[in-house]
C-alpha positions in Angstrom: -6.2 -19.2 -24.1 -7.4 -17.6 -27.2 -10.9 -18.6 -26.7 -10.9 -15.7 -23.6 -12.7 -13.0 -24.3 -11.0 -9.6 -24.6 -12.7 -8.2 -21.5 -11.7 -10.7 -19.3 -7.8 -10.4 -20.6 -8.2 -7.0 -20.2 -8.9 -6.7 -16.4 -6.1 -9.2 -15.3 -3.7 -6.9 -17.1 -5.3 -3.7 -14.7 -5.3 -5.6 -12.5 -1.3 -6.4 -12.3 1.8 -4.1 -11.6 3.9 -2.6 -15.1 6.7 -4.9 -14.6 4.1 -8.1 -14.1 2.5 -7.0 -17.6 5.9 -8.2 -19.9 4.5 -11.9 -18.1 2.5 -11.6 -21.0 4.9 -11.6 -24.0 5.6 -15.3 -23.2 2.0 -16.8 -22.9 1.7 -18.7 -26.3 -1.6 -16.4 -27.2 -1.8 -14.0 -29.5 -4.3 -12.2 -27.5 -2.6 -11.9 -24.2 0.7 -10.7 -26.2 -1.8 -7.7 -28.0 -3.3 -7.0 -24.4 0.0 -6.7 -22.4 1.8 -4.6 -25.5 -1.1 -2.2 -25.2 -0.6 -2.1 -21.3 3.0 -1.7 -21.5 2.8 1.2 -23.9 -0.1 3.1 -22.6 0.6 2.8 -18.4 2.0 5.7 -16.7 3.4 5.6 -13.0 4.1 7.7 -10.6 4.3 8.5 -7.0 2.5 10.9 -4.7 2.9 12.7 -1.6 0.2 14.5 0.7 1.2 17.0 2.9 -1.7 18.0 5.3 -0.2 21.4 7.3 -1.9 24.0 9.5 -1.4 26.6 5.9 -3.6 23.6 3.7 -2.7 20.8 1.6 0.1 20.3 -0.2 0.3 17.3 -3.4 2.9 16.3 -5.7 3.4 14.0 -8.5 6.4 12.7 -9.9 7.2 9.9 -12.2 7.3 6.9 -10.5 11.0 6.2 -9.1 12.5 9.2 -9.2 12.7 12.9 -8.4 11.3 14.6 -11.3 8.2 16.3 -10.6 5.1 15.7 -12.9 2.3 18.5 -13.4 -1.0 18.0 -13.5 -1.8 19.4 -17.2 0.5 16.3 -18.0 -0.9 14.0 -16.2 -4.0 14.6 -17.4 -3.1 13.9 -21.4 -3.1 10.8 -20.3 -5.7 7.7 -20.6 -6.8 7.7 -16.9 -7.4 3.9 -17.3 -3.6 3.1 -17.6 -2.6 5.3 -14.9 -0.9 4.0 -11.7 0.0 5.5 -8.2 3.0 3.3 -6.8 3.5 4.9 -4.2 1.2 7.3 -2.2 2.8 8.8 1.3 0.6 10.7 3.7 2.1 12.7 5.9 -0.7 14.9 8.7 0.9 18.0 10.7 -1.9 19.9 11.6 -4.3 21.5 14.1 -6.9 22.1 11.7 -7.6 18.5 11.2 -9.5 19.8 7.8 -11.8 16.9 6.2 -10.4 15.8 3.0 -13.0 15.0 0.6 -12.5 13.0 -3.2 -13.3 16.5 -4.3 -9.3 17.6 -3.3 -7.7 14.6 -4.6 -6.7 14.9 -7.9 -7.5 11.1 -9.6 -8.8 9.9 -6.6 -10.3 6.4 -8.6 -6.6 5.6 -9.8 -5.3 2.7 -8.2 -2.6 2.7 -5.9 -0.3 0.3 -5.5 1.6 1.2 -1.9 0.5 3.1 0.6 2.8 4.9 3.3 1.7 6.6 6.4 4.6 8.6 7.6 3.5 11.1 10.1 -0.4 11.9 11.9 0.5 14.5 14.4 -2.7 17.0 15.3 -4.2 18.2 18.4 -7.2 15.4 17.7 -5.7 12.3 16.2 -8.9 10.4 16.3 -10.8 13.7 14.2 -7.8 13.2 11.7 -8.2 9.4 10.9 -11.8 10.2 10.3 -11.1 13.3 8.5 -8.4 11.3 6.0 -10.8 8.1 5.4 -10.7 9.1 1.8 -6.8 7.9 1.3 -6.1 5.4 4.3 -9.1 3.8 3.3 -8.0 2.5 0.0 -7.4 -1.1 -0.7 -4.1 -1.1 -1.7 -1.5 -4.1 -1.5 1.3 -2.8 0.3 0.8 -0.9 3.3 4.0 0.6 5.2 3.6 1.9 8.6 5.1 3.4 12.0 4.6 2.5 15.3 2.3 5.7 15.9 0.2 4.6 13.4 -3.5 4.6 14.6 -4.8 1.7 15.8 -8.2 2.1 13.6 -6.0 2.3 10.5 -4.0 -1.0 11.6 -7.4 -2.8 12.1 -8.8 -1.4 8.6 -6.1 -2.9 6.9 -5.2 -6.2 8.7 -8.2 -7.4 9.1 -10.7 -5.6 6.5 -8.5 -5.0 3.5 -8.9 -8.1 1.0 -5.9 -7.0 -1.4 -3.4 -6.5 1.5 -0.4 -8.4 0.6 2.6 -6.7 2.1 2.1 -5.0 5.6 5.2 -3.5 6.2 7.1 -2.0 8.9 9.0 1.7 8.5 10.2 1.9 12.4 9.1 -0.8 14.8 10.3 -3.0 18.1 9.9 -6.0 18.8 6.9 -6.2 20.8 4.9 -3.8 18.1 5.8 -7.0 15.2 4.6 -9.7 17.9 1.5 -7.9 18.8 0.0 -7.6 15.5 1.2 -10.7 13.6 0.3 -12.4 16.7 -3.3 -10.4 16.0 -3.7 -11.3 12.4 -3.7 -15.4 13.1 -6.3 -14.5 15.6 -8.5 -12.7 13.6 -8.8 -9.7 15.5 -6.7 -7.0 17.8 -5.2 -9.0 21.0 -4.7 -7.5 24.2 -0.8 -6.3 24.1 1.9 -8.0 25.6 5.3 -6.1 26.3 8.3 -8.3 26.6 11.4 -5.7 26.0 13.1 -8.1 23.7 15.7 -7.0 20.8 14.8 -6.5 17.7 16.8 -9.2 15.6 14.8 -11.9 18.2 12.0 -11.7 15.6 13.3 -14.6 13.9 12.3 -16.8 16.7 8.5 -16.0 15.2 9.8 -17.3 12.0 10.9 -14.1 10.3 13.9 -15.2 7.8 16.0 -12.7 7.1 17.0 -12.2 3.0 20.4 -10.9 1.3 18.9 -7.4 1.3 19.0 -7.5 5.0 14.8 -7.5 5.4 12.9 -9.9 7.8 10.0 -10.9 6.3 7.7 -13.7 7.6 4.5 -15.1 5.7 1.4 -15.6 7.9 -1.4 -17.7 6.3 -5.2 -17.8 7.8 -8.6 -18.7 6.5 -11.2 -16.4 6.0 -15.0 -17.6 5.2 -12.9 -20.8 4.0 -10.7 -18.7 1.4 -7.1 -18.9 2.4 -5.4 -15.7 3.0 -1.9 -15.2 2.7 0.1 -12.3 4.3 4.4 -11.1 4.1 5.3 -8.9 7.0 7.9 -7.2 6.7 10.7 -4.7 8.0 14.4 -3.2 7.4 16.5 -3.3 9.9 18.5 -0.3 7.8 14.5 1.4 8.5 13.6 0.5 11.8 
């Protein structure tokens, strides 16, 4: 393992969340030990919301987990390279439907780790998913979503995102769950079926529900012969 160059060592570690990066400390190389210490020293996290109204845009940092707002002068003392964004929610309220461009993101290369759509309320819905590209677009890991969640942004991500992992549900029914992991085994957007069914029947799909009272089901498909593996995923304390 020592024989690995640095480079290489040094892009799994971006590549991996904070709490992965300790992994590290138990890997019988010196190398990886030096690489993760440096990680878990230097990264920063922290969380983001976007509020899109008709009086502009409104965004916030704080420090990842909790409530204590970050400014940007801070933020920017640190190395960019270490930085995280955990958690990004985008919430649209607008009938402006302004275009958002990198130019108004602050860090707009930084990678984020989740990504929640809360709200897209405008007069045009269509002219605000092509006005926000910038941030749905993003090929984050964990994706959490409503059931008024575009369908353009659903078919970016379930089918188009490679680093999806987690597609996760904030408020959903039954038939909105079947529909779409029923979709993502068959490669593309089916025709809808409604069948008015509870909820909790999900588990007849082969959703398990854990001690922390979420259903979560892992759906596997093959892509160009690489296997694919995705966790859906919902509350019922959410939904």
């Amino acid at each position: 393992m020592n024989s690995l160059p640095f480079l290489f060592v040094d892009s799994v570690a971006h590549s991996l969340s904070t709490n992965s990066i300790t992994e590290f400390s138990f890997l019988p190389s010196h190398l990886w030990n030096s690489v993760g210490q440096t990680h878990c020293h230097k990264r920063a996290d922290y969380d983001t919301d976007l509020h899109i109204e008709d009086t502009g845009m409104k965004q916030r940092f704080l420090k990842a987990r909790t409530f204590t707002e970050v400014s940007l002068e801070a933020m920017k003392v640190k190395n960019y390279r270490y930085t995280r964004i955990l958690t990004f929610i985008m919430c649209i309220r607008s009938a402006r439907d302004p275009k958002i461009t990198a130019k108004d993101l602050p860090f707009s290369n930084i990678f984020v780790h989740t990504l929640k759509i809360v709200n897209l309320y405008s007069s045009d819905k269509n002219l605000a998913v092509k006005n926000s590209k910038v941030i749905w677009q993003k090929a984050v890991p964990h994706l959490i979503i409503s059931m008024n969640c575009p369908t353009e942004i659903i078919i970016h991500h379930l089918f188009h995102n490679e680093n999806l992992r987690i597609f996760e549900f904030s408020y959903a029914t039954y038939d909105f769950i079947y529909n779409l992991v029923t979709s993502y085994g068959q490669g593309k957007l089916q025709k809808w079926n409604y069948f008015g069914r509870d909820l909790e029947e999900v588990c007849e799909l082969g959703f398990e529900e854990t001690e922390e009272s979420i259903y979560q089901l892992y759906e596997t498909r093959y892509i160009n012969g690489t296997e694919r593996t995705l966790s859906f995923r919902f509350s019922t304390e959410h939904v």
